[in-house]
ROGU-924181 format. One record per residue (C-alpha): x negated, y, z. Coordinates in steps of 0.25 Angstrom, whole numbers, plus 5000, padded with zeros to 4 digits. Example, Ala and Ser with C-alpha at 12.3 -4.5 7.8 and 13.67 -1.06 7.14 Angstrom:
<lokols>
495149825031
494549965029
</lokols>
This chain:
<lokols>
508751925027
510051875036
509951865049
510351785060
510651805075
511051705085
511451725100
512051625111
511651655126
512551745138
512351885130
513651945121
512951885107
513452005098
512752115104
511452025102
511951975089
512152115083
510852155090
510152045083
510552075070
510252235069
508852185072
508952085060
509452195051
508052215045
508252085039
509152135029
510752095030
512252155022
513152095032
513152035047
514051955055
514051885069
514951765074
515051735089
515951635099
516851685106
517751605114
517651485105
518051565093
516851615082
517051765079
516351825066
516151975063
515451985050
515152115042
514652165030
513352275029
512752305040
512852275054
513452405060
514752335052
514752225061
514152295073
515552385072
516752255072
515852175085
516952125094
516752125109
516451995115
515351925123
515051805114
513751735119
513551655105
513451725090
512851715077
512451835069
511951875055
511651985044
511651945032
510851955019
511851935007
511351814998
512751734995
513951834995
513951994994
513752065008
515252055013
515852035026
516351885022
514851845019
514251895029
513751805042
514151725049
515051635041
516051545050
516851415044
518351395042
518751375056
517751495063
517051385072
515751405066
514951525060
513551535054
512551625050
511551605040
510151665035
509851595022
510551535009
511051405008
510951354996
511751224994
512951314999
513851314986
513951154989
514151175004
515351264999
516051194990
515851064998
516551135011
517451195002
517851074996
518151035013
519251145017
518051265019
518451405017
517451495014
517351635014
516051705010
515251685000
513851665006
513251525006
513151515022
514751485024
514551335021
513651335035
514951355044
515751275035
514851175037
514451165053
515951175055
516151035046
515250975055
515751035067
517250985062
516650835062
516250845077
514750895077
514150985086
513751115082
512151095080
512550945073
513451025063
512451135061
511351025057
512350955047
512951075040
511251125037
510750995033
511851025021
511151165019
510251195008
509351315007
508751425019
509551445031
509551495045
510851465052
511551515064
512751455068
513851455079
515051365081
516451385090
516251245094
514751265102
515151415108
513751425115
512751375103
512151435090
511651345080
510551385071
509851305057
508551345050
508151335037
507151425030
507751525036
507451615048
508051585063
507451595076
508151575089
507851665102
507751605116
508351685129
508851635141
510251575140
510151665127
509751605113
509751695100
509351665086
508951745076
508351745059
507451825066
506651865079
506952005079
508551995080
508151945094
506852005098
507752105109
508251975116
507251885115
505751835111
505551685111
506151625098
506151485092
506051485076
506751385070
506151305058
506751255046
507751145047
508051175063
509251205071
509451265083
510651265094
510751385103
511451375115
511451475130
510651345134
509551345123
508951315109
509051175105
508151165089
508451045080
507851015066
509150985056
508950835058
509450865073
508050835079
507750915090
506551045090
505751075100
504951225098
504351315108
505051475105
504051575102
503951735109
503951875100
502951945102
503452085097
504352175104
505752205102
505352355098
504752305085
506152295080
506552425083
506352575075
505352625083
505952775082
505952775065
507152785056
506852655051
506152515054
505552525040
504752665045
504452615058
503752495051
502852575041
502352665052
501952535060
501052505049
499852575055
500152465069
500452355059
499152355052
498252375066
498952265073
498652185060
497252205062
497252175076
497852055076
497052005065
495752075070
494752005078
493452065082
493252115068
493651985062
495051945056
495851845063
496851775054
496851655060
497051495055
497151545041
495851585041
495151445042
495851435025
495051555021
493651475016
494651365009
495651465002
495451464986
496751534985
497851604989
499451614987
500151734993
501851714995
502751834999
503851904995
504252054994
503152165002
502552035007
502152004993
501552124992
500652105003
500151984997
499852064984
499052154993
498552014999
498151944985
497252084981
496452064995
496351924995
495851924981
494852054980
494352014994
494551885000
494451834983
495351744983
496451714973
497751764975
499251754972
500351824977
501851764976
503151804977
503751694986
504851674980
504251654968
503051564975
504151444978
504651424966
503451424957
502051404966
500851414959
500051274958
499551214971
498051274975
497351194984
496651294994
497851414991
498151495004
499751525003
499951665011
501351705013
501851825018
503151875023
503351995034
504551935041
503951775038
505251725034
505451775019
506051645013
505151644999
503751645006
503951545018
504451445005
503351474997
502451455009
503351315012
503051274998
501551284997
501551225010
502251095005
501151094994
500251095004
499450945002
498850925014
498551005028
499151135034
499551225021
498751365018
499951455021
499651575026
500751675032
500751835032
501851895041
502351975053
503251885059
502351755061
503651705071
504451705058
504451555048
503151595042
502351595055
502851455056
502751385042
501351445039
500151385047
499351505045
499851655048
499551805048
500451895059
500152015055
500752095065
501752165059
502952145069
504452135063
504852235053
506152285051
506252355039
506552275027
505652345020
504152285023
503052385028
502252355038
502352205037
501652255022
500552305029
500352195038
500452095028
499252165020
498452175032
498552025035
498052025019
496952105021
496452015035
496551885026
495651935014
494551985022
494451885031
494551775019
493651865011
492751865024
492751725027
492451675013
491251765011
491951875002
491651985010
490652015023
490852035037
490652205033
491352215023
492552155033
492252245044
492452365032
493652305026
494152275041
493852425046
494452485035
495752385037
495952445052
495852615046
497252585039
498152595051
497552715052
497752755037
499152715039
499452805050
498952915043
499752895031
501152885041
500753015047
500253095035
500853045023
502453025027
502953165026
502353165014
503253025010
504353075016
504553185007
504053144995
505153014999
506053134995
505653144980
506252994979
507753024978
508153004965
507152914961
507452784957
506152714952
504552704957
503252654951
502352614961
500852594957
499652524962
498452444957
497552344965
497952314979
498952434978
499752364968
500552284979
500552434988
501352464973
502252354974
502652374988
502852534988
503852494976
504552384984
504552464996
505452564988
506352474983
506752414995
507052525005
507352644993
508052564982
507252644971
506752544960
505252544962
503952454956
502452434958
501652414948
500152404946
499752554942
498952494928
500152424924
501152534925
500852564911
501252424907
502552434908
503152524920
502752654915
503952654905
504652674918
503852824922
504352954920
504753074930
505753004939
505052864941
503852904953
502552834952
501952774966
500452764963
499652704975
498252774971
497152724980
495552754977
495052614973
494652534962
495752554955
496152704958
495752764946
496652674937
497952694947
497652834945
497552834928
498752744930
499552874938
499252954926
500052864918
501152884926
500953024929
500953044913
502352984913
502753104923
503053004934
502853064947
501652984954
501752984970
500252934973
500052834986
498352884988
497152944995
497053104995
496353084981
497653064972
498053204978
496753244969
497253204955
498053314952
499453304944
499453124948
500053124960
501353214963
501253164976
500053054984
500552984997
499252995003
498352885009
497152855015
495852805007
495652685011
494852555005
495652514993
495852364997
496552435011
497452535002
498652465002
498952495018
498852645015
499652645002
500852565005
501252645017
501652765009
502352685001
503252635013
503252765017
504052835004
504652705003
505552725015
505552875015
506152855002
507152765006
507552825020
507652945012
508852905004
509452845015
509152705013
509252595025
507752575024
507652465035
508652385029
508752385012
509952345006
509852205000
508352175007
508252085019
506852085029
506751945028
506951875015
507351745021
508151675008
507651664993
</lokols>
């Protein structure tokens, strides 16, 4: 959601502050602001939508120490006067915060109650208030930024500067994303790697209940009791370039045609000799009895894809979560229950505390937590003892796609290698399911190249449209749920997914001529009933846009128009049907002349509740 940016070193810092937050801009944000020092005196330039507003008041000055922020509106409409950073009466210290801090109507009316003024309405104005109390009763700055958090409640990350240390940054972290960047004489910090990848590749993460003082000199890292942290950074492997476009309009485009990549990099990593390589977490497989899926939004729907597999292969009871839902009503402890959580960006607040909380009913010895995600740098890497990487890289575009795909191949590795090591299916029947798994990239290349003119135009038809029924059954019933959610988000046409036999319980009332049917129809076991399913729509004079083989081009008067596929085995379908999905998803959207990076009111990161 929000983000942060941090710089103190001998560079100018605004240049290296905006810099930083155009590269967090995936992350979601309706306003932005930066604070820097100058001589003695805080300066603050704040602006509502996005940044080009603030980009076009910078002053010129060569500050070496600044704070910057966009921000995510929780408390306070999206207006200059709420957005970050937030500074206290007398301007000698600012703040900006990714989070919500949820003790802060007390906070405010107990400052009020001391002579405060305040300004906005968002809940991170207390923090300035505070630090600036404390620095008024002789404290040093990191002192003061350790009392005014021990009085937060709720999920923060914290950067703060002070007119009183011109050469510091301090930082506080709780629940909430924030990493510092190491130079020479240079220090950045950041909600997020990529805001610094260009300047830097060797980070230090900062856990929960940790602070950090920046200086020209170096990183000093304290726990909020004011004990010193020692911890060795850690170097990036991935290059500068994966943050960049890459020669398409947009990052969203770039990231569905590097699906094909995505998925053989997948393999590759996990792919040893023939055999799958998980790693740890494959020593749980002879023990597990059951299995708890956690996630939140596409994610969730990976892990519906996840539960078919792990249950029709690997036979293993499944349950899927939504996450926020998880952690305030769990399902009755289970011994010998493999929690799997997964997040694409490894920071989605609502899974890593569902993840916390099974781990604190954990009895005895290291919890059965497993994480799926592309960023094992991120706070799931380090609260989970076992974890998948599935290669994915970063990815920008607010709406998931490739980091879908990646998420279902890290699915499909754990059910057969489960289903292999606990007997369910041969060494054979691997080797099949295996060689069949490494065709798709090629599947998927031929539908980028054949099948998106053909998108593009029908994208077209999609102009006055204002509501889809998507359809699928079996393991294309989450394809279904995700070709609808992919809609909403970037086109903002109301859109569902059912399962195809239920439409006639209910959602059919909603069909005639101006509501289009998405029917994914792929030959399997359950083909033949999809197809009787179409009819009952196509009776109801809905206009049925077919995601299939060559074969639903031979039922005559079903299917006005077919996004064609590959055959492929049906447990494999998903990959090759939800790609056209993405594909007249954004067509759709970039057609009407929507920000399809960058959805109004989403953020990349989900990092509050």
């Amino acid at each position: 959601m929000c983000g942060i940016v941090g710089y103190v070193g001998l560079q100018s810092a605004l240049g290296i502050l905006m810099e930083g937050l155009r590269r967090l801009e995936y992350r979601g944000y309706d306003s932005a602001g930066i604070a820097w020092l100058d001589n003695g005196e805080i300066h603050v330039l704040r602006a509502a939508g996005k940044l080009h507003n603030l980009q076009a008041q910078l002053p010129a000055t060569h500050s070496h120490v600044g704070i910057g922020h966009t921000r995510w509106a929780t408390h306070g409409k999206p207006e200059e006067r709420n957005a970050h950073p937030h500074v206290d009466n007398q301007r000698r210290v600012a703040v900006v915060q990714n989070g919500i801090i949820e003790n802060y109507r007390a906070l405010r009316d107990e400052l009020t109650a001391q002579g405060c003024v305040f300004t906005s309405d968002t809940d991170t104005e207390v923090i300035p208030h505070l630090v600036s109390l404390y620095l008024q009763q002789g404290h040093p700055f990191l002192e003061a930024m350790r009392l005014a958090v021990s009085r937060l409640e709720g999920a923060f990350a914290i950067a703060a500067i002070a007119a009183d240390a011109p050469d510091e940054i301090v930082l506080a972290r709780q629940q909430a994303p924030l990493v510092v960047g190491l130079g020479q004489g240079e220090f950045f910090c950041a909600s997020d790697t990529a805001a610094l990848i260009s300047h830097t590749q060797a980070f230090l993460a900062l856990e929960n209940g940790e602070l950090a003082r920046l200086t020209p000199l170096g990183v000093e890292l304290y726990t909020f009791a004011g004990q010193r942290v020692q911890r060795y950074p850690q170097r990036l492997t991935w290059s500068p370039l994966a943050v960049e476009k890459g020669g398409f309009k947009h990052y969203m485009l770039k990231e569905i045609h590097e699906q094909p990549a995505v998925l053989r990099q997948g393999l590759e990593s996990h792919l040893i000799e023939g055999q799958i390589a998980l790693g740890p977490v494959q020593e749980l497989y002879a023990q597990v009895e059951h299995i708890h899926i956690v996630a939140c939004g596409t994610s969730w729907h990976a892990g519906l894809v996840g539960k078919y597999l792990l249950e029709q292969i690997a036979q293993i009871p499944t349950h899927v979560y939504y996450a926020s839902e998880f952690r305030y009503a769990p399902p009755p402890y289970l011994p010998r229950t493999l929690t799997i959580g997964v997040t694409q960006s490894g920071e989605t607040a609502d899974t890593l505390a569902a993840l916390s909380l099974v781990a604190s009913r954990t009895l005895t010895g290291t919890p059965w937590l497993l994480g799926i995600t592309n960023r094992p740098d991120s706070t799931l890497g380090r609260l989970v003892p076992y974890l998948i990487d599935t290669r994915a890289g970063i990815e920008i575009g607010v709406a998931a796609t490739k980091t879908f795909t990646a998420q279902v191949v890290a699915f499909y590795l754990l059910a057969l290698d489960m289903a292999h090591q606990r007997g369910m299916i041969d060494q054979e029947k691997l080797e099949l399911y295996l060689a069949n798994l490494q065709k798709i990239p090629n599947h998927l290349e031929w539908i980028l190249e054949t099948q998106t003119p053909a998108i593009e135009q029908l994208a077209h038809q999609f102009q006055d449209v204002h509501h889809v029924i998507y359809l699928g059954r079996g393991i294309n019933f989450p394809i279904a749920l995700e070709g609808a959610l992919k809609l909403k988000e970037i086109s903002y046409i109301h859109a569902e997914g059912y399962p195809a036999g239920e439409m006639k319980h209910g959602p059919i009332a909603l069909l005639d001529k101006n509501v289009p049917v998405v029917a994914i129809a792929m030959p399997g076991t359950v083909y033949e009933k999809t197809i009787s399913n179409v009819q009952e729509a196509r009776a109801r004079e809905a206009q049925i846009i077919g995601v299939g083989t060559a074969a639903n081009l031979e039922i005559p008067d079903l299917f006005q128009v077919n996004l064609t596929v590959p055959e492929v085995p049906e447990l494999l379908s998903p990959f090759v049907t939800v790609l056209p999905l993405q594909l007249l998803a954004y067509y759709i959207a970039a057609q009407r002349g929507l920000d399809v990076d960058q959805p109004r009111n989403l953020a990349k990161s989900v990092t509050v509740e």
